[in-house]
Backbone as a printed PyTorch tensor [residue, N CA C, xyz], in Angstrom:
tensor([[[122.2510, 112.7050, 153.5990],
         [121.2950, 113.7160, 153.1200],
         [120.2420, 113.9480, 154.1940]],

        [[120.0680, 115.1860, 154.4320],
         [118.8720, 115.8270, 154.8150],
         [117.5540, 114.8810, 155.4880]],

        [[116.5610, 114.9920, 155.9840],
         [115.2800, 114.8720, 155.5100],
         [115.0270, 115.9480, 154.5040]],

        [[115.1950, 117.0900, 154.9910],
         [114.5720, 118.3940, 154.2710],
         [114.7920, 118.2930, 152.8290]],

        [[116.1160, 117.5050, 152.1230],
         [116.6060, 117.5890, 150.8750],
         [115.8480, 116.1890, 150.5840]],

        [[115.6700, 115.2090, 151.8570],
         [115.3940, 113.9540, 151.0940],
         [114.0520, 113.8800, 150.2640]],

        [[112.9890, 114.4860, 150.7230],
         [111.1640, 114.2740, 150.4620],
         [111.2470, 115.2470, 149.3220]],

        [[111.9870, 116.3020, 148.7250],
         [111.6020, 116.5760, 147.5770],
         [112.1360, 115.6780, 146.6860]],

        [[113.7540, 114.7850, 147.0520],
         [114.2660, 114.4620, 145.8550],
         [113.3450, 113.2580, 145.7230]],

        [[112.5940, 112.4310, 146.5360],
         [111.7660, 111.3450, 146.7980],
         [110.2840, 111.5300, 145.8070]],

        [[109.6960, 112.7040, 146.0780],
         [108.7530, 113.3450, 145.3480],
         [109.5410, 113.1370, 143.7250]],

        [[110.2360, 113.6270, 143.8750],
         [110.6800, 114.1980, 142.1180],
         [111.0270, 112.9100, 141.2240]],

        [[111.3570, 112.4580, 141.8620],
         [111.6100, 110.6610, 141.5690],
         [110.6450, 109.4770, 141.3400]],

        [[109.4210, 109.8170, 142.4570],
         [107.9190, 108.6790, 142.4880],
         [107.4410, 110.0230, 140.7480]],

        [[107.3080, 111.4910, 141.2490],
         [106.6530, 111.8080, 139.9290],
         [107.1680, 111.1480, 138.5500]],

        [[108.3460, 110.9980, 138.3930],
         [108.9820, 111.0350, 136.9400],
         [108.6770, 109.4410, 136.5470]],

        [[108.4570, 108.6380, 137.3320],
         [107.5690, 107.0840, 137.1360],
         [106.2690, 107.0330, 137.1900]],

        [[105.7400, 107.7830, 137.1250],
         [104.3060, 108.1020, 137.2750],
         [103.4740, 108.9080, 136.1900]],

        [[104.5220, 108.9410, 134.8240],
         [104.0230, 109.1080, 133.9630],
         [102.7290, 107.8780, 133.1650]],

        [[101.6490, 108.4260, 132.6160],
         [100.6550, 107.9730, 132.4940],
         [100.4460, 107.6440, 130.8380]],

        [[100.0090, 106.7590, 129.7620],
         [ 99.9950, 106.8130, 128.4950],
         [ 98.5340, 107.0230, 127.8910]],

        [[ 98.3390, 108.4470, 127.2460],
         [ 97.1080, 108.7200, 126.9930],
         [ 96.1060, 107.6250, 126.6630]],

        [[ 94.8100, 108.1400, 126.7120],
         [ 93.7050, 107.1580, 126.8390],
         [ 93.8030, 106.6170, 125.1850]],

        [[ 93.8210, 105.1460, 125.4160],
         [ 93.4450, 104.3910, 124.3040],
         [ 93.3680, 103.2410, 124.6860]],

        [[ 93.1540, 102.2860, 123.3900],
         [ 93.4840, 100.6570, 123.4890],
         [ 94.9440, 100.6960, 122.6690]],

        [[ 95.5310,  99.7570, 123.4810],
         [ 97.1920,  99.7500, 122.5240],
         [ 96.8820,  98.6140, 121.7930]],

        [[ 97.2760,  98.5830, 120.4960],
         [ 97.2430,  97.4790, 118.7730],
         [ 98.1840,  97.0990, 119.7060]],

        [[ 98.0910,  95.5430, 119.0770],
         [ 98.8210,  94.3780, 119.0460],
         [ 99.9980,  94.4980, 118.0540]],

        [[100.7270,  94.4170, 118.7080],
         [101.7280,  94.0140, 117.7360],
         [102.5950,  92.8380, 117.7830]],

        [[103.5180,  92.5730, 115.8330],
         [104.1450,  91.8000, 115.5110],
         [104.7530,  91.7870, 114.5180]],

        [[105.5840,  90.7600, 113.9190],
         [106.4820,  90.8870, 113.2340],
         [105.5160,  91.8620, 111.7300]],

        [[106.3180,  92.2570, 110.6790],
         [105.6710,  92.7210, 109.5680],
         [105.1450,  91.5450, 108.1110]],

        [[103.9670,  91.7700, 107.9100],
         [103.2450,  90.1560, 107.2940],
         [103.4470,  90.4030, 106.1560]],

        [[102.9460,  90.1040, 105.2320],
         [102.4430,  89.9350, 104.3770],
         [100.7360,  89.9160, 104.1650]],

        [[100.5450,  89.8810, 102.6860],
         [ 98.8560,  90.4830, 102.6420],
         [ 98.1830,  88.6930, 102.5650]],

        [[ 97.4350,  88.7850, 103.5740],
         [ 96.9000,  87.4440, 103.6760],
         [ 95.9960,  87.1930, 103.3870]],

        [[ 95.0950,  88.3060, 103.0420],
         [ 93.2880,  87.9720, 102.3960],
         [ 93.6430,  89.0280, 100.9160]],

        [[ 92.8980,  88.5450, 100.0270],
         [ 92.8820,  89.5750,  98.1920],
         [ 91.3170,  90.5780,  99.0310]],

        [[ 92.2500,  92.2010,  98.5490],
         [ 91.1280,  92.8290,  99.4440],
         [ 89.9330,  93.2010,  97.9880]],

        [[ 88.6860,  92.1840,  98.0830],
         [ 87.3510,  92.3560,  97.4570],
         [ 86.4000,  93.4050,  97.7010]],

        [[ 85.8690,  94.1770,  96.3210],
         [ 85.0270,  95.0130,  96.2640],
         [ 85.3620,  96.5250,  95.5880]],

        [[ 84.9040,  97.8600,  95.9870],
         [ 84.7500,  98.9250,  95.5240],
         [ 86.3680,  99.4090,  96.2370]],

        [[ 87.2170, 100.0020,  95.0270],
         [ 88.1970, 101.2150,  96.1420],
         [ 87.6780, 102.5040,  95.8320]],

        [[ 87.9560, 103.3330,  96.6400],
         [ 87.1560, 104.1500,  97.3930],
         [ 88.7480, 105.4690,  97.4360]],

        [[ 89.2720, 106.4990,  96.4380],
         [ 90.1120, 107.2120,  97.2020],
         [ 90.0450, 108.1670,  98.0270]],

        [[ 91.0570, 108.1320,  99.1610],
         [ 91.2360, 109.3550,  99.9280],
         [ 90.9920, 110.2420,  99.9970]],

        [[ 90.0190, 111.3150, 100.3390],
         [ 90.1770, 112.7130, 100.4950],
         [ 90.6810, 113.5850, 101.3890]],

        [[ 91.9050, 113.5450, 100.6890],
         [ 93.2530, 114.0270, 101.7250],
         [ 92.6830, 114.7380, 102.4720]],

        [[ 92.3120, 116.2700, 102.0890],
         [ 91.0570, 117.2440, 102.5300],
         [ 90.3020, 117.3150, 103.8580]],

        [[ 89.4000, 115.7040, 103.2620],
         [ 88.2770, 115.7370, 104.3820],
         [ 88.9820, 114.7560, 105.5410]],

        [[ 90.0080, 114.2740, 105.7950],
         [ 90.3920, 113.0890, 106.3830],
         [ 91.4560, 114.0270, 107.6250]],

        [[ 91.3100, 113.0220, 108.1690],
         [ 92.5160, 113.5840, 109.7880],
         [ 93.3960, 112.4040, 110.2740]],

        [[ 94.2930, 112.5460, 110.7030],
         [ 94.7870, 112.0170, 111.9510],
         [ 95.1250, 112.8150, 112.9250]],

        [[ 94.6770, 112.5930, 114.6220],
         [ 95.1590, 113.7900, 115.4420],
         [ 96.1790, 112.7000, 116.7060]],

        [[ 96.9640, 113.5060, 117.2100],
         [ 97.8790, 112.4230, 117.8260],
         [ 97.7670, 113.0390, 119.0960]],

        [[ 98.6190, 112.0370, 119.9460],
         [ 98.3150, 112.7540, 121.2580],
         [ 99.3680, 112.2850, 122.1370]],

        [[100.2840, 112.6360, 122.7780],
         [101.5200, 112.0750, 123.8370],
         [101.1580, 112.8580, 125.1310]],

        [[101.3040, 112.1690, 126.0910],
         [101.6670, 112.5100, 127.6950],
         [103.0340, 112.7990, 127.8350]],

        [[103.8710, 113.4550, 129.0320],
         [104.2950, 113.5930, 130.1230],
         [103.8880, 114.0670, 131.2960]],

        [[105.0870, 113.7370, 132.1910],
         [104.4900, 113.9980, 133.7930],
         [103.9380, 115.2270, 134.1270]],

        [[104.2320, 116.3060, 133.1280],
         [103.5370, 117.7810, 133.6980],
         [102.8410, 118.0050, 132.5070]],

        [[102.1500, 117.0980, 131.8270],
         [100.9890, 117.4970, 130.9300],
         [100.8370, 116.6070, 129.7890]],

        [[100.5590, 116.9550, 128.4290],
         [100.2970, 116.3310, 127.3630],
         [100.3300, 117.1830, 126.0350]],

        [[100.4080, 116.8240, 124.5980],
         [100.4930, 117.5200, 123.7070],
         [ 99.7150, 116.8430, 122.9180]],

        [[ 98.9250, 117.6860, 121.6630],
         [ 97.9570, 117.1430, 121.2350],
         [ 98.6930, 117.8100, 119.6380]],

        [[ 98.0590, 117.0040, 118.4220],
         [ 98.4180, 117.7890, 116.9150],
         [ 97.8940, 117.1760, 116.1290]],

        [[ 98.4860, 117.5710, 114.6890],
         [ 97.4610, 117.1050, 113.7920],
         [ 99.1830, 116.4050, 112.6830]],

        [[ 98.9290, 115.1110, 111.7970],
         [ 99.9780, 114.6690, 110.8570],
         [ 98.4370, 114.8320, 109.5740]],

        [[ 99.2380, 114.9870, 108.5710],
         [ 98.1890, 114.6550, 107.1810],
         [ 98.3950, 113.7010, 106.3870]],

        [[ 97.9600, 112.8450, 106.1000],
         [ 97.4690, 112.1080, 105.3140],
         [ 97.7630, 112.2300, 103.2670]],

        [[ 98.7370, 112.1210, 103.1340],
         [ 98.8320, 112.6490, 101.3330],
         [ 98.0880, 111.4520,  99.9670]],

        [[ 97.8060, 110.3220, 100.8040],
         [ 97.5020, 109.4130,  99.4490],
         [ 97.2260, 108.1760, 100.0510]],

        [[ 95.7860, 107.4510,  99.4720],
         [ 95.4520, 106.3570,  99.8880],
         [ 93.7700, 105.7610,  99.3070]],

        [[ 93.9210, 105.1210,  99.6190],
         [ 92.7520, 104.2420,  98.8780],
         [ 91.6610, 103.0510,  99.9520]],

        [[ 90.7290, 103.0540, 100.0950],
         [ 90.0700, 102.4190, 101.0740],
         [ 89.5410, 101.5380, 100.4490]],

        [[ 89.3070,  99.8630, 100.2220],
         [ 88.2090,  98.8570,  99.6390],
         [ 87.3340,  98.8070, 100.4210]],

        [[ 85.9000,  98.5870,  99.4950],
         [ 84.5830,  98.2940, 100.6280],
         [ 83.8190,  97.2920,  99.6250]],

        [[ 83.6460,  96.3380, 100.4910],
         [ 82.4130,  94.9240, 100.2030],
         [ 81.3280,  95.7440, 100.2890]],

        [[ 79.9880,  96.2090,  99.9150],
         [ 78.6170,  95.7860, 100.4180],
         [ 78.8460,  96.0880, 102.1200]],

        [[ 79.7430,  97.6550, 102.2960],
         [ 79.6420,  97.7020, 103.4360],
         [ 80.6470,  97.6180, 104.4880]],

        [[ 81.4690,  96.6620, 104.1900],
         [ 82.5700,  95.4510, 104.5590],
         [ 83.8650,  96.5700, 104.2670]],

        [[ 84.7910,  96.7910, 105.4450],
         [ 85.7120,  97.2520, 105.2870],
         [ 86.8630,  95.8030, 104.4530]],

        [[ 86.9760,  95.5050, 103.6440],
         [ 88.3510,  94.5660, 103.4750],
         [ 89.6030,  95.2160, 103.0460]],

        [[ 89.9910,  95.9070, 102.9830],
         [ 91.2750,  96.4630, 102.3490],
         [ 91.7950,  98.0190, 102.2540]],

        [[ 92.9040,  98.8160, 102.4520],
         [ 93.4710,  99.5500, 102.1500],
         [ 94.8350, 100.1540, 102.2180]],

        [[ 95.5730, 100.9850, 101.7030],
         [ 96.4980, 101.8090, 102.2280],
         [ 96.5310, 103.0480, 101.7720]],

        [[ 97.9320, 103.1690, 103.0600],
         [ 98.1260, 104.8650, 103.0070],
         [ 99.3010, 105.9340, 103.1750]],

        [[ 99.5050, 106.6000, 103.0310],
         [100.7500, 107.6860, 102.7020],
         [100.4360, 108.8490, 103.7640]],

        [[101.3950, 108.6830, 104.9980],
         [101.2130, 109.8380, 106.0280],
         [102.8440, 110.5990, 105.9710]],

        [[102.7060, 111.9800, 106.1500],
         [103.6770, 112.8600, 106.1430],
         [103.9870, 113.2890, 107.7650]],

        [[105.0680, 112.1890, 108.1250],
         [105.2990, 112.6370, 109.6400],
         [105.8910, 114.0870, 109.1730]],

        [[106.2070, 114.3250, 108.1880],
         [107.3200, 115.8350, 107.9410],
         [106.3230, 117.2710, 107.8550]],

        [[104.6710, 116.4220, 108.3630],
         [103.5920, 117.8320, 108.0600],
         [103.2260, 118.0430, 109.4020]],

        [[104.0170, 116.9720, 110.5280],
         [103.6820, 117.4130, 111.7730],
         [103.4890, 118.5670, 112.4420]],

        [[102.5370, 118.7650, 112.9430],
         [102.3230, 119.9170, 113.5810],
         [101.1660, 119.9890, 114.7420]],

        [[101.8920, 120.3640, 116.1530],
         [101.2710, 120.4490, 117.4570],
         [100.1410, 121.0480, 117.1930]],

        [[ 98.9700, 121.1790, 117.8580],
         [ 97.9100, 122.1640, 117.8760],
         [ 97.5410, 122.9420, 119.1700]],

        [[ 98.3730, 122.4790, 120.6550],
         [ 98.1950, 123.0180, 121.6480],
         [ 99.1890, 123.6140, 122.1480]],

        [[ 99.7030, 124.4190, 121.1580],
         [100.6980, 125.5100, 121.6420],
         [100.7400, 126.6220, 120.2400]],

        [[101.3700, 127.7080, 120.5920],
         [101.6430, 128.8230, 119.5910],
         [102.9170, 129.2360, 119.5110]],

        [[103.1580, 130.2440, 118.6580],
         [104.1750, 130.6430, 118.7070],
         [105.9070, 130.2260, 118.8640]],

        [[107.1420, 130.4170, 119.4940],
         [108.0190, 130.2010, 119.8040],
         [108.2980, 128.3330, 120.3980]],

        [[107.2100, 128.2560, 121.8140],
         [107.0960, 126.9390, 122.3180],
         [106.5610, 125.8790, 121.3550]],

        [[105.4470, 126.1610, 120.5230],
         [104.9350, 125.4300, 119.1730],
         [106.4590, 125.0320, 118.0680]],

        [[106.9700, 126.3140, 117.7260],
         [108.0960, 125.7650, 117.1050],
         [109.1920, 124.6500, 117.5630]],

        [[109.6400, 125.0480, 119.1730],
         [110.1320, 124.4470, 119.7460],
         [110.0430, 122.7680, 119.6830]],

        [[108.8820, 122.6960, 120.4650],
         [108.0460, 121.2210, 120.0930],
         [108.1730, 120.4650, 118.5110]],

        [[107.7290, 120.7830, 117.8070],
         [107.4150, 120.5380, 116.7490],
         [108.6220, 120.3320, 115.6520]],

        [[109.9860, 120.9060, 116.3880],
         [111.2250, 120.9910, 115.7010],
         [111.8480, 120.1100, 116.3790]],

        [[111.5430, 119.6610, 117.9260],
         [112.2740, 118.3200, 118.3850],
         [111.7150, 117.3580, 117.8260]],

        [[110.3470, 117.3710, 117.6260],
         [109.1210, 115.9630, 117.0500],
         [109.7480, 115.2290, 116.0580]],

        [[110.4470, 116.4640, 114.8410],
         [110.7740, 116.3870, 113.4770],
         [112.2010, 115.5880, 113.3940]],

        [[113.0070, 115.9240, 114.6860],
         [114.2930, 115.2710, 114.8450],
         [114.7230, 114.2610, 115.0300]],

        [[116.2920, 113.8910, 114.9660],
         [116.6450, 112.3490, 115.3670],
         [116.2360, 111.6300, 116.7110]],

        [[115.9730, 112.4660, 117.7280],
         [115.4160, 112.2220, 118.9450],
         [114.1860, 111.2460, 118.5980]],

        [[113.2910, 111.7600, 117.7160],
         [112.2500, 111.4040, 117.5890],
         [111.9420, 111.0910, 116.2380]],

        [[111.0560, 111.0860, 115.6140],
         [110.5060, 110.8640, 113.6280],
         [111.8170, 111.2330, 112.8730]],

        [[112.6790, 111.8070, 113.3260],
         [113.9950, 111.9890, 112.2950],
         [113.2320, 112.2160, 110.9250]],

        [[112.1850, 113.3790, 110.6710],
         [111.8230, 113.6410, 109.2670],
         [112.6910, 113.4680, 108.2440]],

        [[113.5330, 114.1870, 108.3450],
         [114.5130, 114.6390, 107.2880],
         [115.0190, 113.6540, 106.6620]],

        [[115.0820, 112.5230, 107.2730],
         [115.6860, 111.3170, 106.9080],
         [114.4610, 110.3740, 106.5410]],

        [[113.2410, 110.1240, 107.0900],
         [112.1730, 109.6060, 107.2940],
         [110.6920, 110.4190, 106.9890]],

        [[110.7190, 111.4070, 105.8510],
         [109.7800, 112.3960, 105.6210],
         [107.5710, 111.5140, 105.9630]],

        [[108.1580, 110.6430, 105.4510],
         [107.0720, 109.7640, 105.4800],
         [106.7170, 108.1610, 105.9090]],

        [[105.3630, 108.0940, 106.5800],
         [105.3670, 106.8680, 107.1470],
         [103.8760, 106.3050, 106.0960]],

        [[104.0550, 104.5730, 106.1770],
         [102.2240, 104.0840, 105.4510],
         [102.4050, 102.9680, 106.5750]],

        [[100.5660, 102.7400, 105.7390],
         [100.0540, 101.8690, 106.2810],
         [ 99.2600, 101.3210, 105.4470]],

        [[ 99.3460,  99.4460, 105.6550],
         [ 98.8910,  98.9910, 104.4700],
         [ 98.1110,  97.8710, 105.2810]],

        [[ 96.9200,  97.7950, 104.9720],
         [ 96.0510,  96.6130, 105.6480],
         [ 96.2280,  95.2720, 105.1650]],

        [[ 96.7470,  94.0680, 105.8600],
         [ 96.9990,  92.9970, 105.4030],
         [ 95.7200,  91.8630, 105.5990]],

        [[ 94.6830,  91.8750, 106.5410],
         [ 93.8070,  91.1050, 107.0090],
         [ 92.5350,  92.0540, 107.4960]],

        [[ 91.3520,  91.8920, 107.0860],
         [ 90.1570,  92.3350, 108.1310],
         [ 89.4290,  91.5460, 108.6570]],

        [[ 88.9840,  91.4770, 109.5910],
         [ 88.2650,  90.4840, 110.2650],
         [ 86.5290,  91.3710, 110.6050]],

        [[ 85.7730,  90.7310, 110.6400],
         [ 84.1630,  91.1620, 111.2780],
         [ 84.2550,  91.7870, 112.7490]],

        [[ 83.8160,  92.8750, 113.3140],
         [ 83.9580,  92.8350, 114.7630],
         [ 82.2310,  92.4850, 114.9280]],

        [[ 82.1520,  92.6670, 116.5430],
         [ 80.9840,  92.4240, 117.3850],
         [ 79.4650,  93.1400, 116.9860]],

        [[ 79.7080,  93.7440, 116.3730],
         [ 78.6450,  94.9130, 116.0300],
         [ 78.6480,  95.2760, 114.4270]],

        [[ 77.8800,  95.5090, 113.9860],
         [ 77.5830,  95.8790, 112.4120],
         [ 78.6820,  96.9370, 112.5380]],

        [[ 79.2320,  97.0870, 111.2540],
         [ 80.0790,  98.1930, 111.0160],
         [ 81.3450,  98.1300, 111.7800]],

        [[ 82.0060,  97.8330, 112.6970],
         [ 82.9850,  97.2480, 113.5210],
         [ 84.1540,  95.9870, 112.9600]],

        [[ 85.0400,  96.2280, 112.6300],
         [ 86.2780,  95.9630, 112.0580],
         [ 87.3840,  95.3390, 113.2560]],

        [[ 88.0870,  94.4590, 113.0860],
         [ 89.4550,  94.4480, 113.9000],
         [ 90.3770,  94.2160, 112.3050]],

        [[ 91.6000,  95.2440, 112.1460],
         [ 92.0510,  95.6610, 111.1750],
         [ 93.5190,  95.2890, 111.8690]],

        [[ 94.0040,  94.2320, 110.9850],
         [ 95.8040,  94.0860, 110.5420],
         [ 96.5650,  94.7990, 109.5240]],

        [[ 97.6390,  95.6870, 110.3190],
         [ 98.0990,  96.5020, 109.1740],
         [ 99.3140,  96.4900, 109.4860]],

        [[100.5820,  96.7820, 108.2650],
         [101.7020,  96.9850, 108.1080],
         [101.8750,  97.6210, 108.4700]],

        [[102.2960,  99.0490, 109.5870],
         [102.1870, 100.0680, 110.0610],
         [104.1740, 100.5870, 109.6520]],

        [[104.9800, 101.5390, 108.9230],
         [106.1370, 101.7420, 108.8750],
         [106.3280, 103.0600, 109.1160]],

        [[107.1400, 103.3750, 110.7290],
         [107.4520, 104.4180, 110.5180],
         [109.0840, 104.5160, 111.1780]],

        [[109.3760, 105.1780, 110.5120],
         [110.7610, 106.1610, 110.8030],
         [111.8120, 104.6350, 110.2750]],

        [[111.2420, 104.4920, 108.9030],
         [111.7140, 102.8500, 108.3920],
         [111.9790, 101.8810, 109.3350]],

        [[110.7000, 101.7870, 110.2590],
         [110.9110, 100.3760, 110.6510],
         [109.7140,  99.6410, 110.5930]],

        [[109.2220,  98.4820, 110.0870],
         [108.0230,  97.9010, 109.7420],
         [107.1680,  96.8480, 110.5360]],

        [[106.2610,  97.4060, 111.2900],
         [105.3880,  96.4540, 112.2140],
         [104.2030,  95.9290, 111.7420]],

        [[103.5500,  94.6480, 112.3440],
         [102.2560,  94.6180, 111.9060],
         [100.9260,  94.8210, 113.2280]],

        [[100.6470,  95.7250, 112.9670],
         [ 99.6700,  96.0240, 114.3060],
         [ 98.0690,  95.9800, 113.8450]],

        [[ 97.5680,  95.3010, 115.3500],
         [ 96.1450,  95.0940, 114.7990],
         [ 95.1750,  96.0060, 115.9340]],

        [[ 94.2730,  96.5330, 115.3780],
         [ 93.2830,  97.7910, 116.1400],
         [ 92.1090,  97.4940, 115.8340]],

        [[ 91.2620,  97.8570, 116.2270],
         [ 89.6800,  98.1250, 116.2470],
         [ 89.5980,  99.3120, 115.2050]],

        [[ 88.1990,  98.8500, 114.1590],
         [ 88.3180, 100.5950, 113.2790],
         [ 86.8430, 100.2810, 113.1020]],

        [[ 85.6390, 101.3160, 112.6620],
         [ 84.6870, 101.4360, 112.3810],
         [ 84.4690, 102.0590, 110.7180]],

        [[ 83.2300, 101.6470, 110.0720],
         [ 82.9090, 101.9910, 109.0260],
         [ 81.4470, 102.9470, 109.5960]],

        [[ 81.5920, 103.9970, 109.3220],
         [ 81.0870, 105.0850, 110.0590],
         [ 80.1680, 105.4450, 108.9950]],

        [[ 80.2500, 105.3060, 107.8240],
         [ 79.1720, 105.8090, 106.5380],
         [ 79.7060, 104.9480, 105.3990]],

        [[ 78.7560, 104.4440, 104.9120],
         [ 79.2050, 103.4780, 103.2230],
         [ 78.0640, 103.8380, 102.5660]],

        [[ 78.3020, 104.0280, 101.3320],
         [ 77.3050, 104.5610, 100.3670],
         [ 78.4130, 104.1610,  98.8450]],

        [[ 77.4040, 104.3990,  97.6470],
         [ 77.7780, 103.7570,  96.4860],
         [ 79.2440, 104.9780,  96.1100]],

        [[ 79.1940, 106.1090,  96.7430],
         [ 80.2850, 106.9760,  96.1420],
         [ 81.1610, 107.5610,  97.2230]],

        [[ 80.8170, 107.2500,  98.5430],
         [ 81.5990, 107.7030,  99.8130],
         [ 81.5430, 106.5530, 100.6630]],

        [[ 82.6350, 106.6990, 101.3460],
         [ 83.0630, 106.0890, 103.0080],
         [ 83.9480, 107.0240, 103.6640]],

        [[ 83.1780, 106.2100, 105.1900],
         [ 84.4070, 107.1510, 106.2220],
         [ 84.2120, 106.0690, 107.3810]],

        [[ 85.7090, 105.8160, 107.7890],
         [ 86.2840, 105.1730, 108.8510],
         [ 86.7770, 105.7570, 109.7700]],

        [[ 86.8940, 105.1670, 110.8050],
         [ 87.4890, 105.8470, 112.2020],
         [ 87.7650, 104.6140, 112.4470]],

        [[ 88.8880, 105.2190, 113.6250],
         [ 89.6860, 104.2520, 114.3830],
         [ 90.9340, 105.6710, 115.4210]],

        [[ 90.8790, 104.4490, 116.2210],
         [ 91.3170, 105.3110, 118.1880],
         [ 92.5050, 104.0250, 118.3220]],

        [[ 93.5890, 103.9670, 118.3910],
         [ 94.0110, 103.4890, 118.8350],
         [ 95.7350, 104.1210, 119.4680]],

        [[ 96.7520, 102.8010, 120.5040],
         [ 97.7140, 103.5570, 121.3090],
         [ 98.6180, 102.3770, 119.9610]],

        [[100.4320, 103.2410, 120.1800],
         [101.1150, 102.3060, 119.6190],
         [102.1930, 102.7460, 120.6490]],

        [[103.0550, 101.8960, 120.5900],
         [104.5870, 101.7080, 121.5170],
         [105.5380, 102.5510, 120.7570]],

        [[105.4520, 103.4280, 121.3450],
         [106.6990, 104.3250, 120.0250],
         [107.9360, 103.4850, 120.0310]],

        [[108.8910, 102.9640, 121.3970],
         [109.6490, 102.0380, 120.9600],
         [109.8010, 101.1090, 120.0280]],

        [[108.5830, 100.8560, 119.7780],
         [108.4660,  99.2060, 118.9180],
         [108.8070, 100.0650, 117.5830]],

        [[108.6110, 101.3210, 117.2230],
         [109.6650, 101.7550, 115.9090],
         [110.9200, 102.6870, 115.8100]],

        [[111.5700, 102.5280, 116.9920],
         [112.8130, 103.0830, 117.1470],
         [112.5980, 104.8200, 117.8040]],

        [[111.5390, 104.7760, 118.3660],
         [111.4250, 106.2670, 119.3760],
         [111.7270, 106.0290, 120.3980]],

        [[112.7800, 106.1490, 120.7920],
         [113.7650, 105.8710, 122.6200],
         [113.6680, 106.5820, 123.5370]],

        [[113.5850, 108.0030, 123.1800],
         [113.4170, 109.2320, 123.4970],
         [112.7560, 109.5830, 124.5300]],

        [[113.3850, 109.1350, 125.9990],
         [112.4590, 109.2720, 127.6690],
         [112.8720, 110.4680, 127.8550]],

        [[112.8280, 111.9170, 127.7010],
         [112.2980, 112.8140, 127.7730],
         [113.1370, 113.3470, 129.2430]],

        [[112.9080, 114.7250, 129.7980],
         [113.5070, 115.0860, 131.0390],
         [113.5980, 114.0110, 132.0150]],

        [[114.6360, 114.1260, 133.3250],
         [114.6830, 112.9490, 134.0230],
         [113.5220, 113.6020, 134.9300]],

        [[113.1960, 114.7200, 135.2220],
         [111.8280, 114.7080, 135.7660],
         [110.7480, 115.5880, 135.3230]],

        [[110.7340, 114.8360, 133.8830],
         [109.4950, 114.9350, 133.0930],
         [109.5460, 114.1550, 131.9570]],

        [[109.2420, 112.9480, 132.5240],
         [109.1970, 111.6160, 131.1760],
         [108.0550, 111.6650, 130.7220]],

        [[108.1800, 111.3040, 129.0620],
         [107.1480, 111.3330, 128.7490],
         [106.6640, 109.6780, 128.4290]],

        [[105.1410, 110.1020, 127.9640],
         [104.6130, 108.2030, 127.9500],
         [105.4070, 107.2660, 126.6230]],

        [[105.1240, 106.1000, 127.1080],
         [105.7000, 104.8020, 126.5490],
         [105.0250, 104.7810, 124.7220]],

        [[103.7890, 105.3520, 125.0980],
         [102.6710, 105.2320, 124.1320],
         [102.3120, 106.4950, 123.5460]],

        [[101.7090, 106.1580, 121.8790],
         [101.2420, 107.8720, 121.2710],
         [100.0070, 107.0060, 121.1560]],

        [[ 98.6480, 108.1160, 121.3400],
         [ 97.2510, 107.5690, 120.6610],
         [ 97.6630, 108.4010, 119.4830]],

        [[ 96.5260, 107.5540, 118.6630],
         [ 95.9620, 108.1280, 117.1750],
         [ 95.0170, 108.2750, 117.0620]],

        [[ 93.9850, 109.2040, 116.7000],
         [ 92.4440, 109.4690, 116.2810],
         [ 92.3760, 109.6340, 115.1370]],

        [[ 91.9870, 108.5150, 113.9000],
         [ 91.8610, 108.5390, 112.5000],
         [ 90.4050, 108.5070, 112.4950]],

        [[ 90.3630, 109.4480, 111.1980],
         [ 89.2440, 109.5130, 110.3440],
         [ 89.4530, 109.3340, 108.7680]],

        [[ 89.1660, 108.6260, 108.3870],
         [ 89.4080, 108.1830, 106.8570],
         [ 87.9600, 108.7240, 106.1540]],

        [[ 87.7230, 109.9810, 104.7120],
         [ 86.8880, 109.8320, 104.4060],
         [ 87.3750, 109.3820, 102.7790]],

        [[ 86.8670, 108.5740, 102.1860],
         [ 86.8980, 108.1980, 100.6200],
         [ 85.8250, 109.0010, 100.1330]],

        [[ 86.5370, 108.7950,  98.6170],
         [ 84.9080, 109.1940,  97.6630],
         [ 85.7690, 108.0920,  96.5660]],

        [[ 84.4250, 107.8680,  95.6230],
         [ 84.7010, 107.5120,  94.1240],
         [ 85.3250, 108.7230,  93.6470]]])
């Protein structure tokens, strides 16, 4: 071969390893537990409504950003104290937010497939908190949860915040990365345009009584 043929195919090759996994902290993960603390205090339900999750994946020539919803769940609160909850997410309500039209469908119809979330088969994923622990700072959580998606069941642990507690509302947040492998997403993407190892999540949980 060439030089002339060699430095692009060289280029095209360092790019497609040089994919990057959006900004987060990646949860720990491990086998799937069991509930190890009785979660004490007020539950608090979901307001499907006011609540988000927004997701976010890399590849080598960019990134995609969207929104999944949230259908059913329940938050416990101590005096403040996140200890307990779960929840009911509709990977099958997926939907990109940084594209329109034709390419939006596109996206959003591979997302849904066996490649990837296999909806059709897997309409829905939860998450069920098995342990909370105190973090460093008032209001600051490190949260163990059952995390199941596309039926396969992990236990991953993240950082989450209690962002407002009051006698008839809460709202939580939490930022964290997960290994899409670690639930059966294999799916490396063009050979020169892989995408990342990792999806972030940006949750906002708001409850009411």
């Amino acid at each position: 071969m060439s030089k002339f043929f060699l430095i692009p195919a060289l280029a095209v090759a360092l790019l497609s390893s040089c994919v990057s996994n959006p900004e987060g902290k990646k949860a720990d993960v491990a086998d799937s537990t069991e509930v190890t603390q009785v979660a004490t205090g007020a539950s608090f339900a979901v307001d499907t409504a006011a609540s988000k999750v927004v997701w976010t994946g890399k590849k080598v020539s960019g990134e995609h950003t969207g929104t999944v919803k949230i259908t059913s769940g329940n938050l416990v609160v101590d005096n403040g104290a996140l200890t307990g909850g779960d929840f009911v997410i509709s990977v099958a309500s997926l939907s990109s937010t940084d594209l329109e039209g034709e390419w939006k469908e596109k996206l959003d119809g591979h997302l849904k497939a066996a490649d990837f979330f296999d909806t059709e088969k897997f309409p829905d994923a939860s998450l069920h908190i098995t342990s909370v622990k105190a973090g460093a700072a008032a209001g600051d959580f490190n949260v163990s949860a059952n995390l199941t998606i596309k039926g396969v069941s992990k236990n991953i642990t993240f950082d989450a915040k209690v962002a407002e507690a009051n006698d008839t509302a809460v709202k939580v947040v939490a930022d964290f990365n997960i290994a899409r492998e670690d639930f059966g997403i294999t799916y490396e993407g063009k050979k020169d345009d892989l995408i990342s190892k990792e999806i972030n999540f940006k949750i906002e949980l708001a409850a009411k009584k």
